[in-house]
N, CA, C and O atoms as a GROMACS GRO file, in nm:
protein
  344
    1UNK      N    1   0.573   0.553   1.558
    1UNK     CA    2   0.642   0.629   1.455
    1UNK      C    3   0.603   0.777   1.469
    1UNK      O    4   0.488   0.821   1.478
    2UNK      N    5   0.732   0.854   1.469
    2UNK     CA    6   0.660   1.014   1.438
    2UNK      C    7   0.602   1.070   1.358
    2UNK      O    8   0.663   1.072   1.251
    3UNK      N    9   0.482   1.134   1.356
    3UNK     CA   10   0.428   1.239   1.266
    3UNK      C   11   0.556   1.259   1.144
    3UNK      O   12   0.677   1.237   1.144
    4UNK      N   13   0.471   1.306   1.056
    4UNK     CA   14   0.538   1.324   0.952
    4UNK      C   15   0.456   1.441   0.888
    4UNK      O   16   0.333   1.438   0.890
    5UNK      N   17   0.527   1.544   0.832
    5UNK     CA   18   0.499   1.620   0.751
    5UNK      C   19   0.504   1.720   0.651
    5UNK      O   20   0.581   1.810   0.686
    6UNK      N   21   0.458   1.738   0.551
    6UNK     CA   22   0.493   1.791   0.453
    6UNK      C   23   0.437   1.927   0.351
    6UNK      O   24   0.347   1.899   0.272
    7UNK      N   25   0.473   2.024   0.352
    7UNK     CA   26   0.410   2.140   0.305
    7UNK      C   27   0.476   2.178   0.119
    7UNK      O   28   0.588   2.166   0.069
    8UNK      N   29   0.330   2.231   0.057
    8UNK     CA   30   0.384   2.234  -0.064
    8UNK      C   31   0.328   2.380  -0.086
    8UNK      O   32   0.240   2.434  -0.019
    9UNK      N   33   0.400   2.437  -0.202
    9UNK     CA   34   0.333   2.548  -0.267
    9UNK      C   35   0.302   2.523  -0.451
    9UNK      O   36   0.378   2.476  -0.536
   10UNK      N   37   0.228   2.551  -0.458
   10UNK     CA   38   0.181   2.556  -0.579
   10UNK      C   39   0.174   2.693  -0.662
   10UNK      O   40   0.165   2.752  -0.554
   11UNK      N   41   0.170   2.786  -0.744
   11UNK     CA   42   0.162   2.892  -0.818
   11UNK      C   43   0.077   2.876  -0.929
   11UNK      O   44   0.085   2.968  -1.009
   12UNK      N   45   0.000   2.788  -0.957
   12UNK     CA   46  -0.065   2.764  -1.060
   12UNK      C   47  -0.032   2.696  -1.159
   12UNK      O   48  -0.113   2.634  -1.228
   13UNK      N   49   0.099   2.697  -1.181
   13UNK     CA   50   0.185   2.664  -1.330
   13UNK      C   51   0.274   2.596  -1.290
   13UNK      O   52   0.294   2.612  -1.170
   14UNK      N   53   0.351   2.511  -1.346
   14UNK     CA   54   0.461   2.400  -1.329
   14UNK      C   55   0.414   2.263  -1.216
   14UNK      O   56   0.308   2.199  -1.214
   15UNK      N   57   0.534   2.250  -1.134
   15UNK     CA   58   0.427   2.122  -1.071
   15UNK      C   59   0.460   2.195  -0.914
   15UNK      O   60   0.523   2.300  -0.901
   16UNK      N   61   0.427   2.151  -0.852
   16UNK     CA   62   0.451   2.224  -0.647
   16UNK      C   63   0.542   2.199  -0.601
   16UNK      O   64   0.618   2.125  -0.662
   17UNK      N   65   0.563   2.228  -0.525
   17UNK     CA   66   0.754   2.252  -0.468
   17UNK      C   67   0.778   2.208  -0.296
   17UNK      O   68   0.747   2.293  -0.213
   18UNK      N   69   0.802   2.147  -0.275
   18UNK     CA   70   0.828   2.112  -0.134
   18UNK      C   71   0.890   2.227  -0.059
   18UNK      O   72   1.010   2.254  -0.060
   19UNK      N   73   0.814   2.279  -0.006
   19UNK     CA   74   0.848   2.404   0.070
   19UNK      C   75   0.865   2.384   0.230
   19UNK      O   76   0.878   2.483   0.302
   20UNK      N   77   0.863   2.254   0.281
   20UNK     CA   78   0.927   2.234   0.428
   20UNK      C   79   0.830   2.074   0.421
   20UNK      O   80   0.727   2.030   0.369
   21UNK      N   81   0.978   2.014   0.539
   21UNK     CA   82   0.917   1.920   0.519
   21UNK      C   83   1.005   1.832   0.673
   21UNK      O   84   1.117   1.870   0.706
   22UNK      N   85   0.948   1.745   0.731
   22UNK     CA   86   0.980   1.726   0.873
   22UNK      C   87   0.872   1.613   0.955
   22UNK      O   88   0.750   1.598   0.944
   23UNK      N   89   0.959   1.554   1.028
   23UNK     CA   90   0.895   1.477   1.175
   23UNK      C   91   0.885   1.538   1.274
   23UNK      O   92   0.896   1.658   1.301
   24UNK      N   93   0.854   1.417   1.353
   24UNK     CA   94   0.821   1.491   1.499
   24UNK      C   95   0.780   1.641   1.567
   24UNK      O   96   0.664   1.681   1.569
   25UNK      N   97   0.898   1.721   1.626
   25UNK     CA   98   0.840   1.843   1.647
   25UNK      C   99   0.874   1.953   1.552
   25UNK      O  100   0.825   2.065   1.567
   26UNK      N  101   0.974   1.917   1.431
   26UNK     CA  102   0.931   1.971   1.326
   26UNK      C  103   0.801   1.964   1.241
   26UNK      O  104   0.765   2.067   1.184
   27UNK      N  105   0.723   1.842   1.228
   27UNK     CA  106   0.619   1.822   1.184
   27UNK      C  107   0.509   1.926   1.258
   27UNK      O  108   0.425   2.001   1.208
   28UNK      N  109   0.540   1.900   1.383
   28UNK     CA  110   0.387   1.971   1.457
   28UNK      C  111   0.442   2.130   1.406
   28UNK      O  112   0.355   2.199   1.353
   29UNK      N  113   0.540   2.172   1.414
   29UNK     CA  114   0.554   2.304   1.405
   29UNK      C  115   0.459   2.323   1.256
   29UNK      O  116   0.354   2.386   1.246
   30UNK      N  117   0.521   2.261   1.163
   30UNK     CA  118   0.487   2.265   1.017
   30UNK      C  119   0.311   2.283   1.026
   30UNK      O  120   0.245   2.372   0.972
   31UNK      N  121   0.262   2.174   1.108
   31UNK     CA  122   0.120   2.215   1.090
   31UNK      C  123   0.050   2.304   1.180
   31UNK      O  124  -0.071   2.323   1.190
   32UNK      N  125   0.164   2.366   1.256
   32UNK     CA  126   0.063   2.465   1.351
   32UNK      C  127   0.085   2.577   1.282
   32UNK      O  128   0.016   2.671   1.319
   33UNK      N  129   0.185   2.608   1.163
   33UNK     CA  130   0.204   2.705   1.104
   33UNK      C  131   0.076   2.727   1.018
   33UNK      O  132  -0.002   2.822   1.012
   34UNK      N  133   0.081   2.567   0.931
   34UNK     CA  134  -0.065   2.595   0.830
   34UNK      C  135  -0.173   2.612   0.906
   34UNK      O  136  -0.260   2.673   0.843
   35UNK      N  137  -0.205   2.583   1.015
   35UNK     CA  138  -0.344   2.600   1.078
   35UNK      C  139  -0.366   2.776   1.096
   35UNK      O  140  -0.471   2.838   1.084
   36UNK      N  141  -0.210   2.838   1.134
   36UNK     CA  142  -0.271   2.981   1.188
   36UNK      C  143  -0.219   3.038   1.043
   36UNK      O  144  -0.164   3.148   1.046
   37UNK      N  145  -0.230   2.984   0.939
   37UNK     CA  146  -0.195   3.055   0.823
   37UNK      C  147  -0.339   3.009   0.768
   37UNK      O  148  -0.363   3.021   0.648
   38UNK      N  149  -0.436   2.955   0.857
   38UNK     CA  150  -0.562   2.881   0.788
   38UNK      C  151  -0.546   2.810   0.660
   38UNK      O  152  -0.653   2.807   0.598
   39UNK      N  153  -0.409   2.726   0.574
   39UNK     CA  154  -0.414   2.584   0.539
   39UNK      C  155  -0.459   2.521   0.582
   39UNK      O  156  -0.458   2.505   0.704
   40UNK      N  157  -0.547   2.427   0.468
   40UNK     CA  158  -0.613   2.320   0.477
   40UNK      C  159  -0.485   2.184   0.517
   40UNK      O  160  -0.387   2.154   0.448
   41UNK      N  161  -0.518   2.138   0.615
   41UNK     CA  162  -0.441   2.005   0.624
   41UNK      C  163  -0.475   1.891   0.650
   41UNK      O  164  -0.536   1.848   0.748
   42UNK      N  165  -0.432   1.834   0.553
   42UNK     CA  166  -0.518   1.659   0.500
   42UNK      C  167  -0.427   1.543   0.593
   42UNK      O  168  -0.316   1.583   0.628
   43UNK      N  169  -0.455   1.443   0.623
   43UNK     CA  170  -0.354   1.332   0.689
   43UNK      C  171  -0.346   1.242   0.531
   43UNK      O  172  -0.439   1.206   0.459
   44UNK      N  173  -0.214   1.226   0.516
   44UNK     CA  174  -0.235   1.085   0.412
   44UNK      C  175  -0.027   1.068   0.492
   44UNK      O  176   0.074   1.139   0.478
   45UNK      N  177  -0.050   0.964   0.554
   45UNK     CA  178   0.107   0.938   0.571
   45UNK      C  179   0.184   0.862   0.490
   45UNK      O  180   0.306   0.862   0.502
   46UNK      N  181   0.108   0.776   0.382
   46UNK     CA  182   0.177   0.715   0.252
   46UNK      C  183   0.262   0.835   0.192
   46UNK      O  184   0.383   0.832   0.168
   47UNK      N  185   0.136   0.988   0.162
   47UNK     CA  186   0.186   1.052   0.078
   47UNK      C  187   0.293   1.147   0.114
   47UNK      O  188   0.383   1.180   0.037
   48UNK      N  189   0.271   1.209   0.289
   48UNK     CA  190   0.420   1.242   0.309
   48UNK      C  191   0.506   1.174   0.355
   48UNK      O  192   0.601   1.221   0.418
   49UNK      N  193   0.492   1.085   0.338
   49UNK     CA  194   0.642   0.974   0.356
   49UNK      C  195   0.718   0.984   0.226
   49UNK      O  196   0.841   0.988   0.221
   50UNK      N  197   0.602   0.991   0.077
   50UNK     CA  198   0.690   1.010  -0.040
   50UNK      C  199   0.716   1.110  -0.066
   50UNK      O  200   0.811   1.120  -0.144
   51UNK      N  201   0.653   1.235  -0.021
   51UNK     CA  202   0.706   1.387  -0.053
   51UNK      C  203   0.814   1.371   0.025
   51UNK      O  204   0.911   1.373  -0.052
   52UNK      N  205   0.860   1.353   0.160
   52UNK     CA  206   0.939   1.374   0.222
   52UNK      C  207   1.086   1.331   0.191
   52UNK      O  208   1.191   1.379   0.234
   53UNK      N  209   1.063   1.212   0.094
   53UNK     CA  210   1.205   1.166   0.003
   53UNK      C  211   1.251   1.288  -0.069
   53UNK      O  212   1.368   1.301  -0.103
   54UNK      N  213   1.170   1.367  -0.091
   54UNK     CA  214   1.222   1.502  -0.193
   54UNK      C  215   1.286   1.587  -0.135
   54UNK      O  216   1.276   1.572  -0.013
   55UNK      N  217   1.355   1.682  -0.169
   55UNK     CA  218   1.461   1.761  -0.093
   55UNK      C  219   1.382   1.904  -0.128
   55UNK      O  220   1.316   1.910  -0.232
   56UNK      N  221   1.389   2.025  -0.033
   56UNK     CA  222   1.355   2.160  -0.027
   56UNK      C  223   1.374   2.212  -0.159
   56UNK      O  224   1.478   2.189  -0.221
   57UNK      N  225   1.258   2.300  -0.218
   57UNK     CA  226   1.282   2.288  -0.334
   57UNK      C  227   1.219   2.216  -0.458
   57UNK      O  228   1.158   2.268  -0.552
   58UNK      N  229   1.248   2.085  -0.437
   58UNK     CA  230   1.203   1.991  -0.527
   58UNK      C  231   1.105   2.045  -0.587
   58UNK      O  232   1.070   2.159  -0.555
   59UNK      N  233   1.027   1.961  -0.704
   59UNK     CA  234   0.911   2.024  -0.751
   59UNK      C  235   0.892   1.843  -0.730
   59UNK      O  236   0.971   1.749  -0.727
   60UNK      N  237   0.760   1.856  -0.718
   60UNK     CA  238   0.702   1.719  -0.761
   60UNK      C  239   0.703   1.673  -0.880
   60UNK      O  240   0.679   1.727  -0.988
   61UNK      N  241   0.751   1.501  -0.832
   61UNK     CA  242   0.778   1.426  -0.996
   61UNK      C  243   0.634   1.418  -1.063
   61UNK      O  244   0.527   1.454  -1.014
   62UNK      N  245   0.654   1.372  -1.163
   62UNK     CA  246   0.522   1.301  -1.249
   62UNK      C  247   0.425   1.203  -1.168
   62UNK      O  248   0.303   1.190  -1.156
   63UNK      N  249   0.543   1.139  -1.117
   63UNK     CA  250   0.465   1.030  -1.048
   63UNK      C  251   0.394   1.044  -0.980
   63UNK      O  252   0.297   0.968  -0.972
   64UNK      N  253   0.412   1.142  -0.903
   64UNK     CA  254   0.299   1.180  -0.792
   64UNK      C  255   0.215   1.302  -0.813
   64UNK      O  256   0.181   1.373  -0.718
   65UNK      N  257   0.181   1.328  -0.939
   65UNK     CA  258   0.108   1.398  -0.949
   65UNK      C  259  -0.018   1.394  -0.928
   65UNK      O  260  -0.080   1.488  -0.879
   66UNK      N  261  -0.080   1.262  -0.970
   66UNK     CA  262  -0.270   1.243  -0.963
   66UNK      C  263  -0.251   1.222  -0.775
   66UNK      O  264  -0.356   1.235  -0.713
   67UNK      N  265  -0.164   1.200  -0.717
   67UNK     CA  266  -0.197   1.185  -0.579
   67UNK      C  267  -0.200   1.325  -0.508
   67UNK      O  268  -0.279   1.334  -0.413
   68UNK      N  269  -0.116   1.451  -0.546
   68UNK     CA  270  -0.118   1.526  -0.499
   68UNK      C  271  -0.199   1.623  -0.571
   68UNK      O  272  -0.197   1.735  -0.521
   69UNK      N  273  -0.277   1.607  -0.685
   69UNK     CA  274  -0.349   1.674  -0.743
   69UNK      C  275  -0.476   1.647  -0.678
   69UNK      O  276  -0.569   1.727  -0.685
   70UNK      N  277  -0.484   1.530  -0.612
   70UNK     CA  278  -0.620   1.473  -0.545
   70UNK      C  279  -0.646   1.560  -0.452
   70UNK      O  280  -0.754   1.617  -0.438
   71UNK      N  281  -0.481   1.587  -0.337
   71UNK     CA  282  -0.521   1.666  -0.248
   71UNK      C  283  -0.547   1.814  -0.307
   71UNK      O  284  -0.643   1.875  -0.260
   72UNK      N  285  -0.470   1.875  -0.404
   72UNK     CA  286  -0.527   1.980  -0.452
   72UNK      C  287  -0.651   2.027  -0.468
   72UNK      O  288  -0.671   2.148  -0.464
   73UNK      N  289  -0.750   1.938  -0.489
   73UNK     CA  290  -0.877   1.962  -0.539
   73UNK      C  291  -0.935   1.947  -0.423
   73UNK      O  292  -1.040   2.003  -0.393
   74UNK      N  293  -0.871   1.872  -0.351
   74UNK     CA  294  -1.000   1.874  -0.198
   74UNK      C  295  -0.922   1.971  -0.117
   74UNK      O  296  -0.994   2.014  -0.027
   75UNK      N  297  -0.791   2.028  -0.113
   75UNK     CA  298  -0.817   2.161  -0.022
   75UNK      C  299  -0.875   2.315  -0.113
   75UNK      O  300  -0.899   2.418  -0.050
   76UNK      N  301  -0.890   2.307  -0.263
   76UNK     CA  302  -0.966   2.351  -0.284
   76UNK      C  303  -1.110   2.393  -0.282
   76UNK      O  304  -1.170   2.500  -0.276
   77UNK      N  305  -1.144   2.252  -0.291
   77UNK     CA  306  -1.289   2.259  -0.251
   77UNK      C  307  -1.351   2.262  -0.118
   77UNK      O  308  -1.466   2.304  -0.107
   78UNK      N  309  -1.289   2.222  -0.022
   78UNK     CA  310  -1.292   2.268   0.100
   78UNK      C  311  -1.299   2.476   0.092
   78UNK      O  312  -1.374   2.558   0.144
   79UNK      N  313  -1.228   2.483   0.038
   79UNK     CA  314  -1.151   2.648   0.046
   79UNK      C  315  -1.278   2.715  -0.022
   79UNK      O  316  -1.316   2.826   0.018
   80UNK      N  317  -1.330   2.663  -0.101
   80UNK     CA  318  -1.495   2.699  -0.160
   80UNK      C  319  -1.568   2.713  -0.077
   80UNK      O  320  -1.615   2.823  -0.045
   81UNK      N  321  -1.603   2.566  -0.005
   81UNK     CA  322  -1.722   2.555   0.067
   81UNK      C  323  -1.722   2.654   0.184
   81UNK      O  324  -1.816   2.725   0.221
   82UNK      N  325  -1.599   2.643   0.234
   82UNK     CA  326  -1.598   2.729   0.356
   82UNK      C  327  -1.660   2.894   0.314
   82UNK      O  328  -1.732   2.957   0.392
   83UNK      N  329  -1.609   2.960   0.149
   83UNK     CA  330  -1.596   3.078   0.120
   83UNK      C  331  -1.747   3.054   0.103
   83UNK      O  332  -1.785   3.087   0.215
   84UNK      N  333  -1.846   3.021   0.043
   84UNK     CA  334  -1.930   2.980  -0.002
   84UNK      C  335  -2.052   2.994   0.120
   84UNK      O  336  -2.166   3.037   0.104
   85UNK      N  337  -1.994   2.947   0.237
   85UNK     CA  338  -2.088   2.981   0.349
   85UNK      C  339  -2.065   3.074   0.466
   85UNK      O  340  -2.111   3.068   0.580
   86UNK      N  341  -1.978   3.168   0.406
   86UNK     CA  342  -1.949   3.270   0.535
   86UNK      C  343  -2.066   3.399   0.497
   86UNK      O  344  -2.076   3.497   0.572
   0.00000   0.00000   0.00000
């Protein structure tokens, strides 16, 4: 099966927005973008398999909020630790 992947933005307020979203060599593009944009990027392919049902745009439902809030907090805290030891 191809890679899968999914990019969100968040602003603080409301819920995050599917801001690109793609397989194969769209996927790799997607994450070579976040890598040289230094995004944190997590593997969970349950969870972009379900972002990826959402269309550009979208905001995330309810439903998936404690799952993508999970990742929120760990590319946050990642985003600490790293700041934390430079």
């Amino acid at each position: 099966m191809p890679k899968r992947a999914t990019a969100l933005r968040w602003t603080g307020t409301g819920a995050p927005q599917v801001v690109a979203a793609g397989r194969g060599a769209v996927a790799e593009r997607i994450l070579e973008q976040a890598q040289a944009a230094g995004v944190p990027v997590r593997e969970d392919p349950a969870l972009a398999d379900a972002l990826a049902q959402l269309a550009l745009g979208d905001e995330v439902p309810e439903a998936m909020w404690t799952a993508v809030a999970e990742v929120l907090a760990w590319a946050y805290g990642l985003d600490r630790a790293i700041t934390t030891n430079r």
